[in-house]
C-alpha positions in Angstrom: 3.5 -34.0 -64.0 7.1 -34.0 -65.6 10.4 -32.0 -65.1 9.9 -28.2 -66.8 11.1 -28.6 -70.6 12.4 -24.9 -70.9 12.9 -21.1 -69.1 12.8 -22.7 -65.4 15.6 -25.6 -65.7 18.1 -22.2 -65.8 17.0 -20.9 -62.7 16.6 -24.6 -60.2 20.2 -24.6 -60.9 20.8 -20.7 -59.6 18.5 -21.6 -56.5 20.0 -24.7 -55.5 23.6 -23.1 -55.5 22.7 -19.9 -54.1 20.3 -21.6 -51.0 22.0 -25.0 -50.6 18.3 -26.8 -51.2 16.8 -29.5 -53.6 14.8 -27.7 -56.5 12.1 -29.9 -58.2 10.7 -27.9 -61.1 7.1 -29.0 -62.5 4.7 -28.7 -65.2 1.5 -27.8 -64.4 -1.3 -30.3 -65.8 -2.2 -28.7 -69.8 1.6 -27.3 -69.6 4.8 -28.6 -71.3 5.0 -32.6 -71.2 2.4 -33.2 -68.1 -1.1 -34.2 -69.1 -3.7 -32.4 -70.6 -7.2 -32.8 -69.0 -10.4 -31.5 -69.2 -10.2 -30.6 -65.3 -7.6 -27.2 -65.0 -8.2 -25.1 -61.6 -5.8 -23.9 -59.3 -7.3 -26.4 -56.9 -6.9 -28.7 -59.5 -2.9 -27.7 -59.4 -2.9 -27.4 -55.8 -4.0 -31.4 -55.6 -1.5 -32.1 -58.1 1.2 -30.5 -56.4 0.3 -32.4 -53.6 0.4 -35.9 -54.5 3.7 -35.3 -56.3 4.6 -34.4 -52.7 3.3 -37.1 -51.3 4.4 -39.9 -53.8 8.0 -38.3 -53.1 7.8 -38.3 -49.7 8.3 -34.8 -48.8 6.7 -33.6 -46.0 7.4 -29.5 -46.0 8.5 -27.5 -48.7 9.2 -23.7 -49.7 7.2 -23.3 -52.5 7.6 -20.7 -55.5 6.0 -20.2 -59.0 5.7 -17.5 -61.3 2.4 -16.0 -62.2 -0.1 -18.7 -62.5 2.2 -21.1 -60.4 2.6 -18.4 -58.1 -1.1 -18.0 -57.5 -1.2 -21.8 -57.3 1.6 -22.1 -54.4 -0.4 -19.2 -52.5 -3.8 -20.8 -52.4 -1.5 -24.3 -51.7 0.0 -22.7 -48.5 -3.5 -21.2 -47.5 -5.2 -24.9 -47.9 -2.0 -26.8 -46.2 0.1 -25.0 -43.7 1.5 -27.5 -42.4 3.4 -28.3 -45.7 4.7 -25.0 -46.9 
């Protein structure tokens, strides 16, 4: 998964100033620059999300996404609690 290419990198900035808070903006796998596989679920996304997580060592989160990401953050909260 990469850094968003468009439309989101003008509103991390907004959030960060306006909440004093570390914004990390992603692709989804099959979006922008991340890779496209066969595999594209939200628990596909949910798993994704997690081992960026993981591999940057953050340990809770507030997560947010628009429309499909949205869904995706909502089913990620569901499945681990203890991270969002």
């Amino acid at each position: 998964m990469f850094r968003i290419n468009i439309g989101h990198d003008k509103i991390a900035p907004v959030i960060t100033n306006a909440c004093l808070v570390k914004v990390i903006a992603v692709d989804a796998r099959n979006h922008g620059d991340s890779p496209h596989t066969a595999e594209h679920t939200y628990p596909h996304i949910v798993e994704d999300i997690k081992a960026l997580m993981e591999n940057l060592n953050i340990k809770k989160a507030s997560l947010i996404g628009h429309s499909m990401g949205g869904r995706a953050m909502m089913l990620m909260a569901l499945k681990y609690v203890s991270i969002s």
